[in-house]
C-alpha distance (Angstrom), angle and dihedral (degrees) to the residues before:
residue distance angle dihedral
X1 . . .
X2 3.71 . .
X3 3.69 139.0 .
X4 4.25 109.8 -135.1
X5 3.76 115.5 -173.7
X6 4.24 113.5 -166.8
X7 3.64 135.1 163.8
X8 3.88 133.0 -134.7
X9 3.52 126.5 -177.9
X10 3.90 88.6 -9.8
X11 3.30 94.0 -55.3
X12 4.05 120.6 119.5
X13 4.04 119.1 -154.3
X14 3.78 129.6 164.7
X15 3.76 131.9 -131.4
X16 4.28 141.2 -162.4
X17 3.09 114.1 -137.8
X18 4.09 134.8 -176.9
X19 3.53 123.7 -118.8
X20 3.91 88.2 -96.2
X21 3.59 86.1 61.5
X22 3.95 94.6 -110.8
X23 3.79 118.2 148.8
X24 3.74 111.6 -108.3
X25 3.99 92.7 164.8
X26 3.45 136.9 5.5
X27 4.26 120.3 -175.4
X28 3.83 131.9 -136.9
X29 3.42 120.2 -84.6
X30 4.12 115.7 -83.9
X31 3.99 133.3 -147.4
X32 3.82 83.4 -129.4
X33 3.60 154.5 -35.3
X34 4.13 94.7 -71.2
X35 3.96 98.4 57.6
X36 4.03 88.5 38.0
X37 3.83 88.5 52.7
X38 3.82 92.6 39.2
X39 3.96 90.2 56.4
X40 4.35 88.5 40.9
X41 4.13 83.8 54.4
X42 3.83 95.0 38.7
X43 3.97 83.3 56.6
X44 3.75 99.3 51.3
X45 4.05 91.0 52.2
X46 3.42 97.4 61.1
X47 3.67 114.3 97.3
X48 4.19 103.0 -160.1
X49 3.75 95.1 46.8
X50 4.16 89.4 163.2
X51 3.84 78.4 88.0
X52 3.41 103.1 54.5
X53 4.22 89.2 68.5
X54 4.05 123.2 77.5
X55 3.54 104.4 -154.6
X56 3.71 108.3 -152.2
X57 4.43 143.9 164.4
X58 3.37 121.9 -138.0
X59 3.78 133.5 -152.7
X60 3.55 95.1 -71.5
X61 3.41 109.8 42.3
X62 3.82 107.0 -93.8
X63 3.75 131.1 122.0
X64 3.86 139.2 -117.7
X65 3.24 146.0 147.0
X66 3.60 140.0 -145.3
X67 3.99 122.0 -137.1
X68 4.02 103.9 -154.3
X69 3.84 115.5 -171.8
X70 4.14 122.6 -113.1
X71 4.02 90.7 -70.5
X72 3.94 95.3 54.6
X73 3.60 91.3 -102.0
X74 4.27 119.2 144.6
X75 3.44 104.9 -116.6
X76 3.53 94.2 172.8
X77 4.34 145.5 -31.5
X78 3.69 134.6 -123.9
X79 3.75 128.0 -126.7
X80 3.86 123.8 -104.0
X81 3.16 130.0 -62.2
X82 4.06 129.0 -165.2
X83 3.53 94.7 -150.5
X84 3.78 139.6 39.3
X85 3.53 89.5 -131.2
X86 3.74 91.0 57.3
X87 3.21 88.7 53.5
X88 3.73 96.9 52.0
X89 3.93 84.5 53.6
X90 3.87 93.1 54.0
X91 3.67 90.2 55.7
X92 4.14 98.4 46.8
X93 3.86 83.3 49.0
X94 4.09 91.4 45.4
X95 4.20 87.7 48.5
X96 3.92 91.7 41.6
X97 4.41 87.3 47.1
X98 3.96 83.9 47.2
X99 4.03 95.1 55.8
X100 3.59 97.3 40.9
């Protein structure tokens, strides 16, 4: 599991990815490198962070989940998964990417 930061357009965002190098999670965009590594360190404080994930279906079927920060805001979404378990998966890795 890695942690990728990029920039487009001037913006900088994070993503999770597996150890194929698949996107599990990819954040909003951020003003800069402080408030996106103020929000990464807010994450990795908070001891229950089952509740940081919205688990959710869309219109066709698929999983995701969104991880908001410790004020309920999005901070970012996951890709699709087929299956619920999947998706359960993506989020253990997410919380286990967060801590390390």
């Amino acid at each position: 599991m890695s942690k990728m930061q990029y920039h487009t357009n001037n913006d900088l965002s994070f993503q999770f990815t597996n150890k194929n190098g698949d996107t599990l999670f990819k954040s909003i965009s951020f003003k800069n490198e402080e408030e996106m590594n103020g929000v990464i360190s807010t994450l990795q404080k908070i001891p229950n962070k089952l509740k940081l994930f919205e688990r959710k279906t869309n219109h066709e079927g698929l999983f995701l989940f969104k991880l908001k920060n410790d004020q309920g805001q999005i901070i970012g979404t996951s890709e699709h998964y087929n299956s619920e378990a999947g998706m359960e998966n993506g989020i253990k890795n997410i919380i286990t990417a967060i801590e390390n």
